[in-house]
PyMOL CGO cylinders between C-alpha atoms (Angstrom):
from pymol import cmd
from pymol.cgo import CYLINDER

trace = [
    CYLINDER, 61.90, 74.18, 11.58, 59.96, 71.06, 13.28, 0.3, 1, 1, 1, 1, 1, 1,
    CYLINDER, 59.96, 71.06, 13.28, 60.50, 70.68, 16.47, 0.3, 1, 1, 1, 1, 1, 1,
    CYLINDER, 60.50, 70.68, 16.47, 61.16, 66.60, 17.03, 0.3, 1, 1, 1, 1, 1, 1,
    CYLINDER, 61.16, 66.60, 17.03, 58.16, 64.85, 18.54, 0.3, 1, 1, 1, 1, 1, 1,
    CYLINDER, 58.16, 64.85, 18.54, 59.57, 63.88, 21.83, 0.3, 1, 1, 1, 1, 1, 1,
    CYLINDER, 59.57, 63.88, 21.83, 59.83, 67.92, 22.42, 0.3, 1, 1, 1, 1, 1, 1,
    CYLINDER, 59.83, 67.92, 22.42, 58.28, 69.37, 25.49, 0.3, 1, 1, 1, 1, 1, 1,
    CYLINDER, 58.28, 69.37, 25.49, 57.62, 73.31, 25.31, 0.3, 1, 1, 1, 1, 1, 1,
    CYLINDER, 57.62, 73.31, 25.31, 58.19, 73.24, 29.07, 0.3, 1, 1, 1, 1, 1, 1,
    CYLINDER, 58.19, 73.24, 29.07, 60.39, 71.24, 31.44, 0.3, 1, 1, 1, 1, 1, 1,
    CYLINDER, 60.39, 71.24, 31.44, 57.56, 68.62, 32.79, 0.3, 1, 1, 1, 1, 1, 1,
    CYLINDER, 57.56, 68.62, 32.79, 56.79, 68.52, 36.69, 0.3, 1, 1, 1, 1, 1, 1,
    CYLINDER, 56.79, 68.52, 36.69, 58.69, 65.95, 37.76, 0.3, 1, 1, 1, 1, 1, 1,
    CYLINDER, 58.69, 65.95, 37.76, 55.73, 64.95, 40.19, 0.3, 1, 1, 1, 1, 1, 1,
    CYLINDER, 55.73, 64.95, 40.19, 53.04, 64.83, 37.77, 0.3, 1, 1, 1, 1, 1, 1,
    CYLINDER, 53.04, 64.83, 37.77, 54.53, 65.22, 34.20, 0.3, 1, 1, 1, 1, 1, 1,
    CYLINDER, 54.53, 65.22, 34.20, 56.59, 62.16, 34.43, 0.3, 1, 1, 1, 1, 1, 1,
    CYLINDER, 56.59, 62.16, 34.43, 55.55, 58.65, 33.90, 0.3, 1, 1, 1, 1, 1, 1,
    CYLINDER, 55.55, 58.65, 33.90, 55.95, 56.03, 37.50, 0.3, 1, 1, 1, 1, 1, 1,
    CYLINDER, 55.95, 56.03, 37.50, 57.04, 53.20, 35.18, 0.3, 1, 1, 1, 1, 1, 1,
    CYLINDER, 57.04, 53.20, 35.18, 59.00, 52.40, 32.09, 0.3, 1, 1, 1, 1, 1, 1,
    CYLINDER, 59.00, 52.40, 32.09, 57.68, 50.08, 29.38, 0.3, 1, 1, 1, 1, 1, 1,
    CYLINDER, 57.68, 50.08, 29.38, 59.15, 47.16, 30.94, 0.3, 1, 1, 1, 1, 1, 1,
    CYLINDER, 59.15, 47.16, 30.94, 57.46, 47.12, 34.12, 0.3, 1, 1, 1, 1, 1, 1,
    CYLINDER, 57.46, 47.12, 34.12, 59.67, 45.82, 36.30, 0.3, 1, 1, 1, 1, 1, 1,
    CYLINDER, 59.67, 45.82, 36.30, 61.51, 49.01, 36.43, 0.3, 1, 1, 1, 1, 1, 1,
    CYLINDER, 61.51, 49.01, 36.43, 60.47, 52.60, 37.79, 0.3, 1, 1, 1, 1, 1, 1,
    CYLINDER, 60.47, 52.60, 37.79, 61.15, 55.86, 37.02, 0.3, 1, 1, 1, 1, 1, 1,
    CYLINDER, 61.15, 55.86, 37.02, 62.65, 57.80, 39.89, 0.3, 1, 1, 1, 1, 1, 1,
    CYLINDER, 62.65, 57.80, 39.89, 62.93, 61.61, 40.33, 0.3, 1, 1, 1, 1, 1, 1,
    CYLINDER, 62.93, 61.61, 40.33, 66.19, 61.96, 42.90, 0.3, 1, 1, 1, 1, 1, 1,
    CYLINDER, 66.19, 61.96, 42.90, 65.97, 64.67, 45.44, 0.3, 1, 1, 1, 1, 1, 1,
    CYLINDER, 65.97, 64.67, 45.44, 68.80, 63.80, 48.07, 0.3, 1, 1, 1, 1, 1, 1,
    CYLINDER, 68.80, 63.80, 48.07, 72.27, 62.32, 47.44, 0.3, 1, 1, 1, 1, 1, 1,
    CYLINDER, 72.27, 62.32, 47.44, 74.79, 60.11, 49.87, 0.3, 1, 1, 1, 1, 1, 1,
    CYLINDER, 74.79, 60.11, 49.87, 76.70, 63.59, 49.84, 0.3, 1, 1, 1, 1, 1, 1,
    CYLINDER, 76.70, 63.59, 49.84, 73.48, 65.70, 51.16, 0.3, 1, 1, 1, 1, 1, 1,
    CYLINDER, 73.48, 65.70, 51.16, 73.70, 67.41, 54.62, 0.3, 1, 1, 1, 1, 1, 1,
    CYLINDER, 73.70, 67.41, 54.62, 70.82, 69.59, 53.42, 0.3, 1, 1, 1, 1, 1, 1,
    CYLINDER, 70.82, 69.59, 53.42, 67.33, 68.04, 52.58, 0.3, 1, 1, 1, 1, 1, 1,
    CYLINDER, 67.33, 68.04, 52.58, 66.29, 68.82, 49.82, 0.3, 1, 1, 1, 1, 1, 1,
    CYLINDER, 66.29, 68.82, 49.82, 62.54, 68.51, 48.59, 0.3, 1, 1, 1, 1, 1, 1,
    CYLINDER, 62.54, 68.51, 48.59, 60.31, 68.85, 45.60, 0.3, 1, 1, 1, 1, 1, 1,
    CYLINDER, 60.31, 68.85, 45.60, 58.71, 72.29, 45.65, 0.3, 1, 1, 1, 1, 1, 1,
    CYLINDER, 58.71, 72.29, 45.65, 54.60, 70.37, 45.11, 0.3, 1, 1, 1, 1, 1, 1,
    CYLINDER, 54.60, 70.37, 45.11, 53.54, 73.80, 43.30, 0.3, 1, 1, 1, 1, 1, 1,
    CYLINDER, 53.54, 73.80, 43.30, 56.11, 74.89, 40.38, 0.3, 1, 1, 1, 1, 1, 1,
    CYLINDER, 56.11, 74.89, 40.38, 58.55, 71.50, 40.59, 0.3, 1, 1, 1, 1, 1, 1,
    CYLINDER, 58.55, 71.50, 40.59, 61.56, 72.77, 41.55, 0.3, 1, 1, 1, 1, 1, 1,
    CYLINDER, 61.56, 72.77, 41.55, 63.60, 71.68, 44.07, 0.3, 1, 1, 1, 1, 1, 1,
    CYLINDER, 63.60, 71.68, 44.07, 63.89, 73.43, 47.35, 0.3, 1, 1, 1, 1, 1, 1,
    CYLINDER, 63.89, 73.43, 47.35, 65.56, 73.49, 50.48, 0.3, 1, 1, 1, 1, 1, 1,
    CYLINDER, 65.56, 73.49, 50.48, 63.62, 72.29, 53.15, 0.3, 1, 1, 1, 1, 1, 1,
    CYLINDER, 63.62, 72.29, 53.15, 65.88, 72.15, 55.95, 0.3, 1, 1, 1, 1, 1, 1,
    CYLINDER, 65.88, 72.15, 55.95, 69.86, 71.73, 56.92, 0.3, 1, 1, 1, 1, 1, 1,
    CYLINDER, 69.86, 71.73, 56.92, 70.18, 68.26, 58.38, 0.3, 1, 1, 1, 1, 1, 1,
    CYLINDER, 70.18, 68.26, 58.38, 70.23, 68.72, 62.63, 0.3, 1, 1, 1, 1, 1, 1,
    CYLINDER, 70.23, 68.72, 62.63, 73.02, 66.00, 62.93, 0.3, 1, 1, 1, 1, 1, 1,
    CYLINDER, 73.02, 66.00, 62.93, 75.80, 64.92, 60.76, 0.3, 1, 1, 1, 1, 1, 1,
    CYLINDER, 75.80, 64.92, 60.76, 73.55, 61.57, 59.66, 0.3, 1, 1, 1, 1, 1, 1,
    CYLINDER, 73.55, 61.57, 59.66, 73.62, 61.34, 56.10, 0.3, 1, 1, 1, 1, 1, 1,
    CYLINDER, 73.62, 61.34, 56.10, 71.02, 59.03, 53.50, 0.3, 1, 1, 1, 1, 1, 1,
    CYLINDER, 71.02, 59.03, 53.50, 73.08, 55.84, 52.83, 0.3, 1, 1, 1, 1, 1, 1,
    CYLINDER, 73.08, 55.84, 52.83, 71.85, 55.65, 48.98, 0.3, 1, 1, 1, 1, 1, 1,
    CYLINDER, 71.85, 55.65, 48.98, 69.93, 58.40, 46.15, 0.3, 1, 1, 1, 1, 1, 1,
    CYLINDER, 69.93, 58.40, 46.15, 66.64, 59.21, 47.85, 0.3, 1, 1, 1, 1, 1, 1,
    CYLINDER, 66.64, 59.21, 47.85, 63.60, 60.65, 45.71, 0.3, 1, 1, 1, 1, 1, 1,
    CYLINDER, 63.60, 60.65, 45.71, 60.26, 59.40, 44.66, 0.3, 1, 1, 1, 1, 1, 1,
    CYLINDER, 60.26, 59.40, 44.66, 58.35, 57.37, 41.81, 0.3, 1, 1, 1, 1, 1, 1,
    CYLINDER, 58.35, 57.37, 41.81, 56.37, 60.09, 39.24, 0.3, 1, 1, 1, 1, 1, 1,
    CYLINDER, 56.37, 60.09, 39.24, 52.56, 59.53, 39.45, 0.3, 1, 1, 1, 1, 1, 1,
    CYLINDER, 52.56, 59.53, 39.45, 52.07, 58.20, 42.81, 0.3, 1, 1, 1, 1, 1, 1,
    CYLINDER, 52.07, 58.20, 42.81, 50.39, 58.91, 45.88, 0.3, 1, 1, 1, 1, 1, 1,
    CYLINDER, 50.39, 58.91, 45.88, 50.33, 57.58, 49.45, 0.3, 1, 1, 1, 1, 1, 1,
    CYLINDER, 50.33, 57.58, 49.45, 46.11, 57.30, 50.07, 0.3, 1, 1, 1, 1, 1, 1,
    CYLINDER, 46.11, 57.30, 50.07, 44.16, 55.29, 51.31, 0.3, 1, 1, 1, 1, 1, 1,
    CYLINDER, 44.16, 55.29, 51.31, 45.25, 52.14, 49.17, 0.3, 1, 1, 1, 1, 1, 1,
    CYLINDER, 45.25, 52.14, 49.17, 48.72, 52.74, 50.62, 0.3, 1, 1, 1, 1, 1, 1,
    CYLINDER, 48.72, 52.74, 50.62, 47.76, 53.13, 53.88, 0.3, 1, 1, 1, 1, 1, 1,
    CYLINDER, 47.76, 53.13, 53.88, 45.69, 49.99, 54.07, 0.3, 1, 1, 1, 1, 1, 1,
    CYLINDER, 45.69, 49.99, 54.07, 48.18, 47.77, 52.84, 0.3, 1, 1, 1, 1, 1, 1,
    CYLINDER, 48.18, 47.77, 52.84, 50.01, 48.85, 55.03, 0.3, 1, 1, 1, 1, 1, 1,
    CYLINDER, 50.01, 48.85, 55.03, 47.72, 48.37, 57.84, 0.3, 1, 1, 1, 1, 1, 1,
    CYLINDER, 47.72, 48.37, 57.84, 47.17, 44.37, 56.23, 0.3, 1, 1, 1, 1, 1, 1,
    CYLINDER, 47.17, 44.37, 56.23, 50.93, 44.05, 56.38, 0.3, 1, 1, 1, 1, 1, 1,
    CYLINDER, 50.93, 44.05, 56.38, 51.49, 44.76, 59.55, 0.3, 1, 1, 1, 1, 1, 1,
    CYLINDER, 51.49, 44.76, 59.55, 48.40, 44.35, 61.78, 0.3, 1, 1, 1, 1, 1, 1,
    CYLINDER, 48.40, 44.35, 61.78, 48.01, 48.09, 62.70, 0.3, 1, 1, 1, 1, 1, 1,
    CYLINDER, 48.01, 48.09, 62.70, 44.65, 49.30, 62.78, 0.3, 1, 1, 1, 1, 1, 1,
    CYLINDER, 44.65, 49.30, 62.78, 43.61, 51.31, 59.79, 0.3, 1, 1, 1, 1, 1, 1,
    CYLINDER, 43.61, 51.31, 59.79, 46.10, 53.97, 58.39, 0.3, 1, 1, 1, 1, 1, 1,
    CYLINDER, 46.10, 53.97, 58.39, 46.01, 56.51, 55.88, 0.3, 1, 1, 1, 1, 1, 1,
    CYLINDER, 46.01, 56.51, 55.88, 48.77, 57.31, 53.70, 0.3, 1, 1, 1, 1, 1, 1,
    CYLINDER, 48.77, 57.31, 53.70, 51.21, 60.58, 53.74, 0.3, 1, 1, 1, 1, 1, 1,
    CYLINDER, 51.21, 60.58, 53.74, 49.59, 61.91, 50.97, 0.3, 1, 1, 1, 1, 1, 1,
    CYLINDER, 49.59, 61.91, 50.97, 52.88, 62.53, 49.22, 0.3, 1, 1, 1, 1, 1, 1,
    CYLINDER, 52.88, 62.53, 49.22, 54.73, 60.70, 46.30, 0.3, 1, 1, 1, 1, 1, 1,
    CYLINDER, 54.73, 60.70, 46.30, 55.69, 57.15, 47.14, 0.3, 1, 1, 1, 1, 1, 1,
    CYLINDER, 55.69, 57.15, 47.14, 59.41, 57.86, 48.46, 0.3, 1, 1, 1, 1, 1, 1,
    CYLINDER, 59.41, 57.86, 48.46, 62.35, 55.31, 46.65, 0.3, 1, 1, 1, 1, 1, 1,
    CYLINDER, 62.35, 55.31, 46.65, 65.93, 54.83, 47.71, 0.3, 1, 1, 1, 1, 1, 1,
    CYLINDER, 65.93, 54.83, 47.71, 68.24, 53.68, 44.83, 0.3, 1, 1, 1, 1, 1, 1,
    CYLINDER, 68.24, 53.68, 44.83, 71.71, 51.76, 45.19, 0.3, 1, 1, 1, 1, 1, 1,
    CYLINDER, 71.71, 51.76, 45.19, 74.21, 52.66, 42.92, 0.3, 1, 1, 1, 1, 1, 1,
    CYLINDER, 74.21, 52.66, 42.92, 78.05, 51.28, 42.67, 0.3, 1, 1, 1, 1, 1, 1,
    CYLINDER, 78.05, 51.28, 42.67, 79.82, 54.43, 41.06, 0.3, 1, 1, 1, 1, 1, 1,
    CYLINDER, 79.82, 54.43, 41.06, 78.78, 57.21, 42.92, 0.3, 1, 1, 1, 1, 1, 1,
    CYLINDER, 78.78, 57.21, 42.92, 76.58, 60.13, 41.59, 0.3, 1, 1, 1, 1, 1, 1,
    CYLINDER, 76.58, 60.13, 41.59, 76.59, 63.25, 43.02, 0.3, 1, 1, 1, 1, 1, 1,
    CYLINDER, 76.59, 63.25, 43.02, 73.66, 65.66, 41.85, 0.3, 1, 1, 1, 1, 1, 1,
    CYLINDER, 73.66, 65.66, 41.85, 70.34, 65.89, 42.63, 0.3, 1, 1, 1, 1, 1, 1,
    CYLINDER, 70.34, 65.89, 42.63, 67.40, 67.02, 39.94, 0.3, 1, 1, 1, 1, 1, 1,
    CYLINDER, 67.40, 67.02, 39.94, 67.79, 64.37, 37.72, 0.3, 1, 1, 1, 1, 1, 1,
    CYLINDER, 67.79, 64.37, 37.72, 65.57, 61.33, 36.47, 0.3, 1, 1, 1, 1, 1, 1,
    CYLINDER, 65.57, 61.33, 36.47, 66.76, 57.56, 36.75, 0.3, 1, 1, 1, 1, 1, 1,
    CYLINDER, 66.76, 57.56, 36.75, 65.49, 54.08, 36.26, 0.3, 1, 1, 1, 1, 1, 1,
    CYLINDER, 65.49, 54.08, 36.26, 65.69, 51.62, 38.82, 0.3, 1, 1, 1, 1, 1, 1,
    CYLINDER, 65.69, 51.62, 38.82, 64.67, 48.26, 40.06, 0.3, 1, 1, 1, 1, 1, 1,
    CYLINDER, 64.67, 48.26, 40.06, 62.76, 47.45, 42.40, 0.3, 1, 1, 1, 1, 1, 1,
    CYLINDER, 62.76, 47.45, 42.40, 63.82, 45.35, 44.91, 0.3, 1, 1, 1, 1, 1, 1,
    CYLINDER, 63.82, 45.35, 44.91, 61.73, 45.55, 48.13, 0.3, 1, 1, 1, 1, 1, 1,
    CYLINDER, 61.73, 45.55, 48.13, 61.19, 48.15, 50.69, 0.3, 1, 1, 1, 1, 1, 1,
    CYLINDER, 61.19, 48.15, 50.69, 60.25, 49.41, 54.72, 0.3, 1, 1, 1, 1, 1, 1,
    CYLINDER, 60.25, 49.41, 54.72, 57.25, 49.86, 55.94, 0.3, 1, 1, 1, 1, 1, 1,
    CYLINDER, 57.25, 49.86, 55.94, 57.67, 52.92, 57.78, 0.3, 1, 1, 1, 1, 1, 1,
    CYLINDER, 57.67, 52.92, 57.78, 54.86, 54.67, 59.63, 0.3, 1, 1, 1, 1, 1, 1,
    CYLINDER, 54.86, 54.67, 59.63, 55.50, 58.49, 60.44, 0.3, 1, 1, 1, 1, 1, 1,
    CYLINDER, 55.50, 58.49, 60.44, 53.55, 60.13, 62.73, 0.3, 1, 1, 1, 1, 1, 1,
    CYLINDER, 53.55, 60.13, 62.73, 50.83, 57.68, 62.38, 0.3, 1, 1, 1, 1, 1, 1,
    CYLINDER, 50.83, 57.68, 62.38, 50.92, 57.71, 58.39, 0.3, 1, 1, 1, 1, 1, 1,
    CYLINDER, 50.92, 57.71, 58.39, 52.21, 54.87, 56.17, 0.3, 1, 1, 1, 1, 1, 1,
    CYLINDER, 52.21, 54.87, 56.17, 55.68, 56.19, 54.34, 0.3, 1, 1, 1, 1, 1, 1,
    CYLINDER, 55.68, 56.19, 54.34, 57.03, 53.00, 52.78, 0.3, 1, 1, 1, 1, 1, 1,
    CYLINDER, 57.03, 53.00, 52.78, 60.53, 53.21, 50.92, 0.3, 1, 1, 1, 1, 1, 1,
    CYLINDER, 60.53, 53.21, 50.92, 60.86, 51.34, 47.92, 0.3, 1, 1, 1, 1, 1, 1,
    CYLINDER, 60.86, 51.34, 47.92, 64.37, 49.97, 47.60, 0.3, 1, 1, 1, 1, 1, 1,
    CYLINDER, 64.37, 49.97, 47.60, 66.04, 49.85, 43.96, 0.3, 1, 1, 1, 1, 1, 1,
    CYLINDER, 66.04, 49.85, 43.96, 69.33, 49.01, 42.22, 0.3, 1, 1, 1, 1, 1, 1,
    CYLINDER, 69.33, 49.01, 42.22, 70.11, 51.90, 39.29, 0.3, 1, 1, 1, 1, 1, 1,
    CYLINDER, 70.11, 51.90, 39.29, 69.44, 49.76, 36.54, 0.3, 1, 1, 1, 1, 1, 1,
    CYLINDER, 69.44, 49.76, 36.54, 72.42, 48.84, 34.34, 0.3, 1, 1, 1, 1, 1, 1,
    CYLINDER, 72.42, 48.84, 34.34, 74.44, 48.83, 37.35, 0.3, 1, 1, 1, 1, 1, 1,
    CYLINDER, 74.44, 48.83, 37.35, 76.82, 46.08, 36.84, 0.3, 1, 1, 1, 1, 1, 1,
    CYLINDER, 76.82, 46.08, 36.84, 77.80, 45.86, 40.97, 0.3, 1, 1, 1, 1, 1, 1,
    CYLINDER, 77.80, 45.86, 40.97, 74.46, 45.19, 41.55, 0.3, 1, 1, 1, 1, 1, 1,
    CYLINDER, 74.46, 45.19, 41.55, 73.42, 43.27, 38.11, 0.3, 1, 1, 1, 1, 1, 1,
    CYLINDER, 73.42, 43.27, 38.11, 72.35, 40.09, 39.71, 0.3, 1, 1, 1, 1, 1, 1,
    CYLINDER, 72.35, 40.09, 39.71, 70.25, 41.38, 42.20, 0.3, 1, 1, 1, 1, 1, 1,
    CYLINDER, 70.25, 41.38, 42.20, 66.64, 40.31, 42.23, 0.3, 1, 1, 1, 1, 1, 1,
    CYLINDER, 66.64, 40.31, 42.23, 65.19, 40.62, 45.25, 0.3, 1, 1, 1, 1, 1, 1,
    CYLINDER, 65.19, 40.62, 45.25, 65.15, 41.73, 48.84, 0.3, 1, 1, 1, 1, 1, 1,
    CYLINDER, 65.15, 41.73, 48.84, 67.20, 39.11, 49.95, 0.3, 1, 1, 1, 1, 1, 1,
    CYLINDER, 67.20, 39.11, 49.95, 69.97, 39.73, 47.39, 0.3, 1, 1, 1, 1, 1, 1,
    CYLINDER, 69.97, 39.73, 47.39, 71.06, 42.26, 49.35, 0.3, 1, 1, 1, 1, 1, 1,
    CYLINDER, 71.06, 42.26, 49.35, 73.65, 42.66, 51.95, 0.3, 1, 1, 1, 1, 1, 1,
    CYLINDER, 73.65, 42.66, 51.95, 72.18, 42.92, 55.55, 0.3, 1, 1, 1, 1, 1, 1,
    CYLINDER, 72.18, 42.92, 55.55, 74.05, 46.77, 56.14, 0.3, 1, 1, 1, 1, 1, 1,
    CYLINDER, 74.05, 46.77, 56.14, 72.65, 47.84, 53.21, 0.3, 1, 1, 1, 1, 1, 1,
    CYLINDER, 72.65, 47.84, 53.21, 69.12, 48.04, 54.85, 0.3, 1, 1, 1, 1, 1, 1,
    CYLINDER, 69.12, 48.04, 54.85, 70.74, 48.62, 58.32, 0.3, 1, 1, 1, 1, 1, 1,
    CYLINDER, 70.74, 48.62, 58.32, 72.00, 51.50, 57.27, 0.3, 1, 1, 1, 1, 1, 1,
    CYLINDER, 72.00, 51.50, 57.27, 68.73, 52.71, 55.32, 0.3, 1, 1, 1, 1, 1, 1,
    CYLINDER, 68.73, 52.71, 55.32, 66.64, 51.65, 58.58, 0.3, 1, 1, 1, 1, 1, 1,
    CYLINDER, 66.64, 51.65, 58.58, 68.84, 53.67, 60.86, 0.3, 1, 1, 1, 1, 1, 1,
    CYLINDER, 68.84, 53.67, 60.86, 69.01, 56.56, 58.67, 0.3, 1, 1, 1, 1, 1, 1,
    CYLINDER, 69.01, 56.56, 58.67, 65.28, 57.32, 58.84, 0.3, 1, 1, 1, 1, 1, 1,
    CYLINDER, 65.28, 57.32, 58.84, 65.03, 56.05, 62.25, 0.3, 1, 1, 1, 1, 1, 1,
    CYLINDER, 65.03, 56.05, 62.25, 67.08, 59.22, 63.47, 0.3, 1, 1, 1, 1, 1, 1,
    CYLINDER, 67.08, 59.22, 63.47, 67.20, 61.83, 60.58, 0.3, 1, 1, 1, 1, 1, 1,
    CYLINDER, 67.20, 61.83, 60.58, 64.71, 63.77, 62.22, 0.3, 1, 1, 1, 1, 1, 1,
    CYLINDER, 64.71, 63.77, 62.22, 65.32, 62.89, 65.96, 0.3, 1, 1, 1, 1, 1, 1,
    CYLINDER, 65.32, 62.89, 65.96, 66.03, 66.13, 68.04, 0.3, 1, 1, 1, 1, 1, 1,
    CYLINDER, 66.03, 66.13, 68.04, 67.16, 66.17, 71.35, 0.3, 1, 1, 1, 1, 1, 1,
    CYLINDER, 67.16, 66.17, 71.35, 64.42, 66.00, 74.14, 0.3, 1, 1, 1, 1, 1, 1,
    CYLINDER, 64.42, 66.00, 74.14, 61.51, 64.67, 72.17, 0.3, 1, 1, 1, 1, 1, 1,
    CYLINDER, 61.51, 64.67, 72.17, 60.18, 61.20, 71.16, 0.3, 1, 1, 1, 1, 1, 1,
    CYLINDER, 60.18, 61.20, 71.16, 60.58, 60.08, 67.28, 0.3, 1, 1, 1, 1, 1, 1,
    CYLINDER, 60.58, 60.08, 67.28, 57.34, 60.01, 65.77, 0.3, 1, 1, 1, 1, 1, 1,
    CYLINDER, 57.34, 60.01, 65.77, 59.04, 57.44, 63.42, 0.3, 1, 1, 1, 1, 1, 1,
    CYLINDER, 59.04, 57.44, 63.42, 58.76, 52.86, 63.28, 0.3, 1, 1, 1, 1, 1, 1,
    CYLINDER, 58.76, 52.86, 63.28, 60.06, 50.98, 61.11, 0.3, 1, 1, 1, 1, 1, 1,
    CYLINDER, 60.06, 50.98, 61.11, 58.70, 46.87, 60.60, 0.3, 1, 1, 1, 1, 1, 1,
    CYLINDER, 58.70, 46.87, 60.60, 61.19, 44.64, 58.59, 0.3, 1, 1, 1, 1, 1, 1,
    CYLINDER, 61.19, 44.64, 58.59, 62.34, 45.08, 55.24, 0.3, 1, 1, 1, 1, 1, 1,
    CYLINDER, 62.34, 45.08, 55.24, 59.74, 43.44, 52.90, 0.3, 1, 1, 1, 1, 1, 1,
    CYLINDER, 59.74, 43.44, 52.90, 60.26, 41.99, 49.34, 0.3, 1, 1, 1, 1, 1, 1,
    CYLINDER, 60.26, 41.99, 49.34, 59.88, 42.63, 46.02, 0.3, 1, 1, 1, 1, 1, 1,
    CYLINDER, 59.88, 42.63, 46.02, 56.36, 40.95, 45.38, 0.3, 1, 1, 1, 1, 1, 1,
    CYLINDER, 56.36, 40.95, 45.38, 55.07, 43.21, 47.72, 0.3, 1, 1, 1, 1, 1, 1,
    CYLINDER, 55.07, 43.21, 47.72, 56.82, 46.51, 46.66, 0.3, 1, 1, 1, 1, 1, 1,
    CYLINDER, 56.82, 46.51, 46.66, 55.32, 46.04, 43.55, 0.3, 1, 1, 1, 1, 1, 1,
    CYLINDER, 55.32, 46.04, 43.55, 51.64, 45.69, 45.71, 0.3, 1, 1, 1, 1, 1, 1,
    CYLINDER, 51.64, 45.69, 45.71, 52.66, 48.87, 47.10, 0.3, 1, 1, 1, 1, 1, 1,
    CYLINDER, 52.66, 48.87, 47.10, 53.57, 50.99, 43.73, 0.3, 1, 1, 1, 1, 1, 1,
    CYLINDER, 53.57, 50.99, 43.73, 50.81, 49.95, 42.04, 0.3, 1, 1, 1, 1, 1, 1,
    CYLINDER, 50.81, 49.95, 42.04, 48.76, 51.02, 45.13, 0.3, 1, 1, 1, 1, 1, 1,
    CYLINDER, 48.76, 51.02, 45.13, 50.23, 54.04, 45.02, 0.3, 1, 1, 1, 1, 1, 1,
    CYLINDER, 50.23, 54.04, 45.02, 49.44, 54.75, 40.84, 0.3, 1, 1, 1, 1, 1, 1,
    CYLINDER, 49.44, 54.75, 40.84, 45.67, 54.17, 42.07, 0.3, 1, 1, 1, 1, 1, 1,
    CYLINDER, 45.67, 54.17, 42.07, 45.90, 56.55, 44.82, 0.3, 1, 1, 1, 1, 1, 1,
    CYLINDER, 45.90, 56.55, 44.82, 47.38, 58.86, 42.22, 0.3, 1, 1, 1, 1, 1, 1,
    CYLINDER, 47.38, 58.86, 42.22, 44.25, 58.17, 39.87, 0.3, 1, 1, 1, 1, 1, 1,
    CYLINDER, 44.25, 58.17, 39.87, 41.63, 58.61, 42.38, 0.3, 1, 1, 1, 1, 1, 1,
    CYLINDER, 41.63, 58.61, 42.38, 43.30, 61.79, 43.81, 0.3, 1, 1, 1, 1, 1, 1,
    CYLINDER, 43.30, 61.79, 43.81, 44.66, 63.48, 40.64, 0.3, 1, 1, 1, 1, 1, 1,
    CYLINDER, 44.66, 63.48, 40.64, 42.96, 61.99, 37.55, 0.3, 1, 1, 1, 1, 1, 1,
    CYLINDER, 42.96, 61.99, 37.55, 44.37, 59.25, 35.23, 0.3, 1, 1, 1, 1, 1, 1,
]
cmd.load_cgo(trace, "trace")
């Protein structure tokens, strides 16, 4: 028996055996690590794919939307100096992990370890310990909440409070400065600057 054509023999790395956009390019593919409902963070294991525990959450702060990354990216040195153009820093290199995304959903979904697409709306230039680690911010698409949505702006104003607090503190601890900053959200036009930054970076670094 045949197996059908879209058959893989084994489960794809969800990094690198994924594709970072659909074929309407407008919308991404996301791989979702973390849920609203996490008090654990949970990571991509880089090696074998999986997903692994990196580390209970120290305080009771929880991501606001899903939280994952875009397949086929990578935060180099295209990433980092956009986002040294965008916000006047002096030169900085990216994290050299996938580009991270945060997706808004209406009806709630509660597992991790799954694939999704989502558009792109905008995102936050966040630098981390001196590295550029922007967030992409996305509706699930088909959501019907969230169908007329096109940009940024579209957006209510706690929706990106919340994500701009949430990774201002999630990895404060008591007694030491946050490596973290966080400039204003910025829009779609230039999340889409920053992806396709961040497909190069994954060229140079792993090969088209």
């Amino acid at each position: 028996m045949a197996f059908p054509d879209a058959f893989f023999r084994w489960r794809p790395h969800p990094w690198h055996g994924l594709e970072a956009c659909t074929s309407d390019k407008s919308v991404v593919n996301a791989y979702i690590e973390i849920t609203p409902f996490d008090s654990v963070k949970y990571e991509i294991d880089k090696k074998t794919g999986y997903i692994h525990v990196d580390r209970p959450q120290r305080t009771s702060s929880q991501p606001p939307s899903l939280y994952g990354f875009i397949p086929k990216t990578y935060c180099g040195a295209r990433v980092g100096a956009l986002m040294s153009e965008h916000l006047g820093k002096d030169k900085l290199k990216g994290d050299t992990d996938a580009l991270d995304i945060c997706i808004i959903s209406e009806r709630p979904i509660n597992r991790a370890d799954i694939v999704l697409h989502a558009r792109v709306l905008g995102g936050l230039p966040m630098i981390d310990g001196g590295e550029a680690d922007d967030k992409i911010i996305a509706v699930l698409k088909g959501d019907h909440v969230w169908h007329d949505t096109k940009d940024i702006d579209d957006l209510p104003d706690i929706m990106i409070e919340r994500l701009h607090h949430y990774f201002l503190t999630y990895k404060m601890q008591p007694g030491k400065e946050s490596s973290v900053s966080i400039g204003p959200a910025y829009n779609k036009e230039h999340a889409e600057k920053v992806i396709k930054a961040s497909m190069q970076d994954y060229d140079d670094m792993f090969g088209q």
